[in-house]
N, C-alpha and C positions, 0 to 999 in steps of 0.2 A: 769023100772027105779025106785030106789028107792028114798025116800026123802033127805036120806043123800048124796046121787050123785047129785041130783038137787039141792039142796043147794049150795054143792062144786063146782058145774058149773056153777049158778050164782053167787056167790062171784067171780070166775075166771075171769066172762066175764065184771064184772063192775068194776076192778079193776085196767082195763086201758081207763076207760070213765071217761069224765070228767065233775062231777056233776053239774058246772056252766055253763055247754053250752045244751041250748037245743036240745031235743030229737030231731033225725031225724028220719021221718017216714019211710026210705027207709032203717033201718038199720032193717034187724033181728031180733025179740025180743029173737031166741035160738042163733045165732051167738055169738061164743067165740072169744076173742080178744087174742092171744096169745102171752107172751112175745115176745121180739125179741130174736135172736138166735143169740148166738155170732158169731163172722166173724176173720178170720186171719187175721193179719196184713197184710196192703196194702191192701185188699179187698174192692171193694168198699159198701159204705152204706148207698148208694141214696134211695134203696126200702126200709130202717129201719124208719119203725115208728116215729114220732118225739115226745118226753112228750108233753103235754097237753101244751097250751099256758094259763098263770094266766088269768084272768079278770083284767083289769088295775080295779086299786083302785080309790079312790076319789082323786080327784085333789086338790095339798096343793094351799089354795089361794095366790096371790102375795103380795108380799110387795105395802107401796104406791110409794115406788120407782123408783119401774117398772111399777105401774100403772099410777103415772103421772108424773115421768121424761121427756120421749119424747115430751110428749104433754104441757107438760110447757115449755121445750125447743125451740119446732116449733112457739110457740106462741111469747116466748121473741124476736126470732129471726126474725119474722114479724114485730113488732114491732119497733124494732130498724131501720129500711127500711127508713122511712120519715125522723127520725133524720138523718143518713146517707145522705138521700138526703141534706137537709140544710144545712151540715158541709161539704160538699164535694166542693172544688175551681175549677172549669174548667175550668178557664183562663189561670192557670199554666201547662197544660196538654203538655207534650213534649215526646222527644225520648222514651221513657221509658212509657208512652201510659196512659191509666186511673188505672192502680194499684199506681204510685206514687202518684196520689194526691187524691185518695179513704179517706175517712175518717176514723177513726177507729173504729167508731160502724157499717162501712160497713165488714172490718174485723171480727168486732166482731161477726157481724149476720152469716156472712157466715162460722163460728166457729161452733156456736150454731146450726144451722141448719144441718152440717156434725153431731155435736154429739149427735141432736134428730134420724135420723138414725141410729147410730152407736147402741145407747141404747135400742133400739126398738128391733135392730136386734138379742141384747145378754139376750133380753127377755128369760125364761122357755118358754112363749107360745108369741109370736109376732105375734102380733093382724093383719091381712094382710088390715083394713082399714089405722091403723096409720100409717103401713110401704109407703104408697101409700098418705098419706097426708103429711107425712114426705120429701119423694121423691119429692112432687108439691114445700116444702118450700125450699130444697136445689137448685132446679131450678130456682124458682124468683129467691133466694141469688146469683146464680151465673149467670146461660145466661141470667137473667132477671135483672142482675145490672146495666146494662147500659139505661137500659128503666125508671129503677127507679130516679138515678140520672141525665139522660140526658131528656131536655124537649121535643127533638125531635128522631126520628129515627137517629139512627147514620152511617149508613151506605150509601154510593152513589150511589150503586147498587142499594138499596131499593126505592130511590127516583126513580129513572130513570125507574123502574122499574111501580110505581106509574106515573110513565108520560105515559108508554106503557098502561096501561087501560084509563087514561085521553082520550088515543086518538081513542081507539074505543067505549069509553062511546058514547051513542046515538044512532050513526052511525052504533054501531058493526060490520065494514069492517076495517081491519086492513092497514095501508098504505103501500104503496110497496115504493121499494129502498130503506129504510132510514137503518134498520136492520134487521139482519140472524132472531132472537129469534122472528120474524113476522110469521116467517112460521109455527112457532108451536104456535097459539095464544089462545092454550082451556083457560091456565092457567088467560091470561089476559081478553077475555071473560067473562069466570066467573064469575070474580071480578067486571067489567061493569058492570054486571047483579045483582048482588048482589049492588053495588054505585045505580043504577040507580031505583032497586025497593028500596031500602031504602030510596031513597032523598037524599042522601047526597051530598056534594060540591066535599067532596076530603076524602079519606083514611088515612088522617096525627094517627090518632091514633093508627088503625089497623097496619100500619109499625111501627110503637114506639115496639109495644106489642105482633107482630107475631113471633118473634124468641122464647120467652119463652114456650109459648102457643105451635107450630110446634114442638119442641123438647120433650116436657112435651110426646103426639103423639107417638114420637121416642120410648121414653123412655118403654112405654106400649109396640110396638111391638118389643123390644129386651126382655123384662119380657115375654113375650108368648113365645119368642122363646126359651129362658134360659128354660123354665118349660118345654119344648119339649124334650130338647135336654140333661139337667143337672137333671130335677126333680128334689126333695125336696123342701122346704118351704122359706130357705135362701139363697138358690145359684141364684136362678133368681133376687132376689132382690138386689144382691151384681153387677149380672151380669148388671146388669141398669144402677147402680152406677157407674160402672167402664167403661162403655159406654160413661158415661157423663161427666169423668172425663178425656177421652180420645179425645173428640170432638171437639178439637182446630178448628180445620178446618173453622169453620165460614160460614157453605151455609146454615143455618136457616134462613137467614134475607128474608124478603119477595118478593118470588120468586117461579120462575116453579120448580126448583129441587128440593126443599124444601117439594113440594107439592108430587113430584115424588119419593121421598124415603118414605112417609106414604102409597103409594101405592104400590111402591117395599119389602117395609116391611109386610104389608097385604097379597102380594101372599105370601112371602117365608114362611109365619106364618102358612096359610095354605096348602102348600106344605109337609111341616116339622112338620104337628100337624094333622089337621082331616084326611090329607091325606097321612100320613109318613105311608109308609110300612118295612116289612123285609124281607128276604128273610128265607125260612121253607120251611120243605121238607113236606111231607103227614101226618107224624105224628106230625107235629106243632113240632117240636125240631129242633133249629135253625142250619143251615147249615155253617154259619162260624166261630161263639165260639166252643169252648170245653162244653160238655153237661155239667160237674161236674169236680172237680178239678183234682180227681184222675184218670179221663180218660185217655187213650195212646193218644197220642198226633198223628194226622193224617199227611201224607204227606203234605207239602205245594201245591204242586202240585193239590194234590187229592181235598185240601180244596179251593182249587182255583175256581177248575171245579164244587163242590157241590153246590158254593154260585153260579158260575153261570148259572148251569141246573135248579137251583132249584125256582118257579116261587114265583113273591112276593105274600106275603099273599094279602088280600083286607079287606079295614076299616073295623072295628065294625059299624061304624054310620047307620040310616036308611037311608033307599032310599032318603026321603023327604031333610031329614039333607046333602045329599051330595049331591044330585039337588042342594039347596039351598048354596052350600059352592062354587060348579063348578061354578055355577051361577054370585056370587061375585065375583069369582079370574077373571071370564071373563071381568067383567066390569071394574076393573083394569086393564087390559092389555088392552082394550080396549082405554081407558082412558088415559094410560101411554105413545101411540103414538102419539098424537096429541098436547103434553105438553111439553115432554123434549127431546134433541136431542140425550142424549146417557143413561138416566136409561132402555131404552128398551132395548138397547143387553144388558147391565146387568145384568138384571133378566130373561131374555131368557138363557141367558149361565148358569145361575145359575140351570136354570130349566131345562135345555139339563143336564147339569153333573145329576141331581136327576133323572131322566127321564133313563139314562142307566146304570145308579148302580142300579137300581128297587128299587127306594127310596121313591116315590110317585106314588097312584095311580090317574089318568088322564092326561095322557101323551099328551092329545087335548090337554089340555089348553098351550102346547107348540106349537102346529101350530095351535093355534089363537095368539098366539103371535105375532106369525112370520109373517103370513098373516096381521094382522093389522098393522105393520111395512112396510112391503112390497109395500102394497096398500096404504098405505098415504105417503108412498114417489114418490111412480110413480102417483100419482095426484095431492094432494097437496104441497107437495113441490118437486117435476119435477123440477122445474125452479131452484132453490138452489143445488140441490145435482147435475146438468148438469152442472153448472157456481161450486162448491166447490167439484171438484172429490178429490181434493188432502187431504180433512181432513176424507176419509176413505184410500188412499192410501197410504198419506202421501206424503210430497214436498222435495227435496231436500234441498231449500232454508230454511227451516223452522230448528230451534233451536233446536226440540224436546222439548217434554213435561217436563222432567224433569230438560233441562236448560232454560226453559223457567218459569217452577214454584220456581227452586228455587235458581239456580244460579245467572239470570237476579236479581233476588229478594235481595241480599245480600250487599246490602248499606245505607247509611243513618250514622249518629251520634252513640256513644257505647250502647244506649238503643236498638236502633232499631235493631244492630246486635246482640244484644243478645238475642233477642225476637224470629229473623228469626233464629238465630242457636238452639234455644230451640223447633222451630217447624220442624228442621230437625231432632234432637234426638228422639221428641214423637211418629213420627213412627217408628224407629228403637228400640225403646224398647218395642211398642206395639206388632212390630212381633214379638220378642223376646219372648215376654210372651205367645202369641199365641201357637208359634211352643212348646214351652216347655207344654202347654194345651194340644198340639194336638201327642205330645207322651204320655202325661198321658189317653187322652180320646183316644187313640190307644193301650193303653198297656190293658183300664178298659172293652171296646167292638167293639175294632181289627174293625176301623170304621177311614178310610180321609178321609170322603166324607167332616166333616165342614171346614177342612182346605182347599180342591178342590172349597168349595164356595167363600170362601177369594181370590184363585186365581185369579179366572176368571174372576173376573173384569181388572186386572193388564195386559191383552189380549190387551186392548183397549188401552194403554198408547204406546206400541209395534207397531202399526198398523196405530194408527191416529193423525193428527198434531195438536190436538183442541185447543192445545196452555197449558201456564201455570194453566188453571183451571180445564183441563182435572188431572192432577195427584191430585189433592184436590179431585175429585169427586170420583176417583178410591179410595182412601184413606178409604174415608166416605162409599163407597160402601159395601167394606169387614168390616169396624169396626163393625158393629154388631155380625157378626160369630167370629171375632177375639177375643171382648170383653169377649164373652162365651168361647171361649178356654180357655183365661187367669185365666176366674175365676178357669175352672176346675183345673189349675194348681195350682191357690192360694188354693183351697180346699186341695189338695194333699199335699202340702206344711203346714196347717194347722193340718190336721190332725196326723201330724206325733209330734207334740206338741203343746196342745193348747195356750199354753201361746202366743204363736205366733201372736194369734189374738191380742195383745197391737199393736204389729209394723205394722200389717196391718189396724190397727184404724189412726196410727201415719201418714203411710202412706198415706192416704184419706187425714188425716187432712192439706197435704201437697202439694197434689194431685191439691185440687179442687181452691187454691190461686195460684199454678203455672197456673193453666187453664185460670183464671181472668187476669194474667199477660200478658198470650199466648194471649186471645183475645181480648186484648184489647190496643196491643202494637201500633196497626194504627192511634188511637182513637184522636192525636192529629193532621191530618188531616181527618180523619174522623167524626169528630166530628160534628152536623149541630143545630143551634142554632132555636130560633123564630124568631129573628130578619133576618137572614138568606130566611126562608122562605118568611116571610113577604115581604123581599126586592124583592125576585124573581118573587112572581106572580104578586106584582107591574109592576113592569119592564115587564113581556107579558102583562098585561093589558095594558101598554103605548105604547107599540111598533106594527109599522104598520103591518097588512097582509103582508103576504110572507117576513118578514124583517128575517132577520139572526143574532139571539141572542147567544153568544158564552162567557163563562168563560176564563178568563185567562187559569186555567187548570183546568181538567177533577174530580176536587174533588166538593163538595159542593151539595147543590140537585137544579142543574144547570138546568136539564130537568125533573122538576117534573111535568108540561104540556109543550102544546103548539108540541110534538112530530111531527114532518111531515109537519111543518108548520113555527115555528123558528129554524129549526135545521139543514135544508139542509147544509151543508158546503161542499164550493167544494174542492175537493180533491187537495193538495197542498204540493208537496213530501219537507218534513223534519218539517211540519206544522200539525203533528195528531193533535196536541194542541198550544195555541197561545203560552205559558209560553217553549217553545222547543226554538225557538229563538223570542221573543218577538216583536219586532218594525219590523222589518221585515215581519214577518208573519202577522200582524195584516195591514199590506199595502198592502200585494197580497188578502188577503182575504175581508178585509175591513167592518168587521161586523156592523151592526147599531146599538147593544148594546152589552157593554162587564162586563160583573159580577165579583166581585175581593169580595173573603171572605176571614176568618182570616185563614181558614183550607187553604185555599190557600199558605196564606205568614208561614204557620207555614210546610207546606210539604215542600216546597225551602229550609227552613230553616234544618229541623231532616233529610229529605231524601236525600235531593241533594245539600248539602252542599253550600246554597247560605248565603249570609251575612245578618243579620236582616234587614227588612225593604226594602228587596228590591222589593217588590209589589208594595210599597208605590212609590218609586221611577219611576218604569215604570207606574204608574196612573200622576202621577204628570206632566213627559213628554209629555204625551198626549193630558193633558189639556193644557200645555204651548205652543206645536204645535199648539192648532188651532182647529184638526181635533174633540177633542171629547168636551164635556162640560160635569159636572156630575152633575147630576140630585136627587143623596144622595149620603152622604160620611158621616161614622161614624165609627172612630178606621180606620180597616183595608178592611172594608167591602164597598162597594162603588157600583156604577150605572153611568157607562160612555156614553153617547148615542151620534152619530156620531152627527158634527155639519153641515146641508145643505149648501151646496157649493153655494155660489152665483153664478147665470148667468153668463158667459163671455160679457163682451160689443158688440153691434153686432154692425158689420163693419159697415163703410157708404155708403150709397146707391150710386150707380154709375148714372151719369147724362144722363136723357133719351136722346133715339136718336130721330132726329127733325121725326117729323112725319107731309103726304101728306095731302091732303085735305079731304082724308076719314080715317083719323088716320091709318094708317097703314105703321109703323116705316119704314126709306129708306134705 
């Protein structure tokens, strides 16, 4: 070979290498790269060579715009938090709930804080710390508004709920007969245990501050899931947003489900991330897409059968890493049966649909599901599911779930219906958005299984009578796969013009004060004060063992202790509550102390249409009768304690009979 051939052959072979990427030792030093070859039209050009990829260049730096807008943003918008609180009236709180009497630097925070996200997100490079500290300040702003401006927990579940660990604080045996949510008692254990090594009296803060905090939680395991399912850098974080912009629903406040969807979220995170598979044939080339665009298109048929002969692949991860992953998702399911009565077929079903589309590998950790369900129903709670067969079979007598969450629901003053008709719209637009997600993430990798996750909780609404709070919980179940549908539809929708992105910032900014409105339209009988509290645990500390301490009505935090001890009531048909027919009921039941708060006279008032003041009126009665005397009365809030019946006079003795000479009557 001569020099001028070697020459021409090396010029040939470096003239489709690319000088900025290092040598690979595995290549040839006489190996020729040879043009590509042209191809006829319609031919495909999968095996052609691709040009070189540049070397990205140096990074133009950001404006200070972008570097400290968001973060000036998130700051103002904290800031403004404690004036909000100050300026805010909660006296005036009516049909229309805590958005009317909100102040306007609560407005204004919760402004700010959507547009530290927004600005973060339209970064060149969006920093993934700020977008995440951003995310924490739009959550105080919103689910955490009421914890700001209220001095208490606002919720009466939350209380009652905090009565349920009062009463196995110490003791930790949960009491029988008083209620169902005994049978599943991890959730409130815990928390004993957690009161009890701490020292503490009572949990009043941890309810004020657990909705924010529990969602905050949420939020993270829809961003894993979004990264799973959407990839890219923006969509998961949009997909968060829109999660939490969807979450009316209100089961954050402190509680077992609450605790049960950061666990239900945990498996499906890892269901659908370390252990998401696909299905691939031997050559790793997937069995249900089209290889490349210009491929002949297969039978349906045929591609039916491929995706299903074809076994799914198995993780990259190491041995140790998915020990360690099998491991946790077990202790969650584990966990998940002894807390809450229906997240367990939830994410059972969820993980049966993944389990036979060969969408994850460890198809055990669905019969340990199943098993740990199984076995703590036929043990510990035997005695419940023998006595309530009809809330798996369902009752005829029973309303259904859906008239029971939301047609029961539909009255009150023009605020409160328009609160309740906005929380029937927000799921019919969230499906809406879903389904249109779940044709685009079907059109981009020919994939229902996220939409099949959304289902299958909806199963459970069909089948069992759990009452109106069953369809909230089915709601909040699918919202995490639903939210990720939506966005990928808003993606699709953006990309087709970006200008787009103003009316999807418009829309958030619209978004997240509807949410505030949505939850917090109860808030003026949900409301619960200090003086509130204060009055209550007075009132058990004055009232005897076994005495029966009972509210007018079922609002206020009425059973924050005392559980199993002042609460027996005996059961007295048209009497759940005294405030049903009042002077009536309160004589067959005849409590020894009856509780009257403002949230009381203000629910008669927005909800059931009673006249002002009419609490005031039946306390007044009471005392005028005789039977109660009040012990505090302040406004509308009050402590009536039964007044002790005096003796009957006892008869007069009857005149002995003469009696013989050894006393013994004739």
């Amino acid at each position: 070979m001569t020099a001028s051939a070697s020459s021409t052959r090396s010029a040939e072979s470096t003239q489709y290498l690319d000088p900025r990427r290092p040598a690979n030792p595995l290549d040839a030093p006489t190996t020729a790269v040879r043009p590509p070859s042209p191809r006829p039209p319609g031919e495909s050009s999968s095996d052609t060579p691709r040009p070189p990829t540049p070397a990205p260049g140096p990074a133009e730096p950001l404006s200070p715009l972008w570097i400290w807008g968001s973060p000036v943003l998130a700051v103002l918008a904290v800031v403004l938090l404690p004036i909000a609180a100050a300026t805010t009236d909660l006296e005036n709180l009516g049909g229309w709930g805590l958005a009317a009497v909100l102040s306007p630097f609560a407005w204004l925070s919760l402004g700010l804080a959507v547009a530290a996200c927004v600005v973060e997100l339209w970064s060149k490079r969006p920093r993934i710390p700020m977008l995440g500290a951003a995310t924490g300040v739009l959550i105080l702003c919103s689910f955490g508004m009421p914890s700001v401006v209220q001095p208490q927990a606002r919720f009466t579940t939350a209380w009652l709920i905090g009565g349920f660990v009062d009463a196995l604080s110490g003791t930790g045996v949960p009491p029988t007969g008083i209620d169902a949510r005994f049978y599943w008692p991890a959730f409130f254990a815990q928390w004993a245990w957690i009161r009890d090594a701490a020292g503490a009296d009572n949990l009043d803060l941890v309810l004020r501050w657990y909705p924010p905090a529990v969602v905050a939680v949420w939020a993270i395991g829809v961003y894993a899931l979004a990264r799973s399912m959407l990839g890219g850098t923006r969509a998961p974080w949009v997909a968060a947003w829109l999660f939490l912009g969807l979450n009316w629903i209100e089961q954050d406040y402190f509680s077992p489900q609450a605790t049960a969807i950061v666990l239900l979220l945990t498996v499906l995170t890892f269901a659908l991330g370390p252990l998401a598979t696909r299905r691939t044939d031997t050559a790793g080339a997937a069995g249900w897409p089209r290889a490349h665009k210009d491929a002949p298109r297969l039978p349906r048929w045929r591609r039916w059968l491929v995706s299903a002969m074809t076994p799914p692949n198995n993780p990259t991860l190491p041995a140790r890493q998915l020990l360690l992953i099998y491991f946790s998702a077990s202790l969650c399911l584990l966990a998940i049966a002894p807390t809450h009565q229906l997240t367990p077929f939830a994410i059972i079903g969820q993980l049966v649909v993944l389990a036979v589309v060969g969408r994850f590998r460890g198809r055990g950790l669905v019969i340990i599901g199943i098993l740990a369900v199984v076995i703590y129903i036929l043990i510990a709670g035997r005695d419940f599911w023998m006595t309530q067969i009809s809330m798996i079979t369902g009752g005829s007598d029973e309303g259904g779930a859906i008239e029971a969450g939301f047609f029961e629901r539909l009255q009150g003053d023009t605020g409160q219906l328009v609160v309740k008709l906005l929380r029937a719209v927000m799921p019919v637009l969230t499906w809406l958005l879903a389904i249109a997600g779940a044709w685009v993430y079907w059109k981009r990798r020919r994939d229902l299984v996220p939409i099949l996750l959304a289902v299958v909780p909806m199963g459970m609404a069909a089948v069992q009578s759990y009452g109106g709070e069953l369809l909230l919980r089915v709601i909040l179940y699918g919202l995490p796969v639903l939210a990720i549908l939506g966005v990928d539809a808003l993606r699709a929708f953006v990309r087709a013009d970006r200008r787009r992105e103003i009316a999807l910032a418009v829309g958030m900014l619209v978004l997240f004060p509807v949410l505030v409105l949505i939850r917090g339209g109860n808030d003026a009988y949900m409301d619960v004060t200090t003086e509130d509290v204060a009055m209550t645990r007075a009132a058990y500390d004055q009232a005897p063992p076994d005495s029966l301490v009972l509210p007018l009505s079922n609002v206020g935090p009425y059973q924050l202790e005392g559980v199993g001890e002042h609460n027996k009531a005996p059961g007295v048909e048209g009497c759940t509550q005294l405030a049903n027919d009042p002077l009536p009921c309160i004589d067959k039941i005849q409590p020894q102390t009856i509780l009257f708060y403002e949230s009381i006279e203000k629910q008669g008032v927005v909800l059931n249409g009673e006249a002002p003041g009419w609490s005031t009126k039946i306390r007044d009665q009471l005392i005028a009768s005789g039977q109660y005397r009040a012990t505090y009365q302040n406004g509308f809030a009050a402590v009536l304690v039964r007044v002790a019946q005096a003796p009957a006079p006892a008869a007069p003795a009857a005149p002995a009979a003469p009696a013989d000479d050894q006393g013994v009557p004739q």
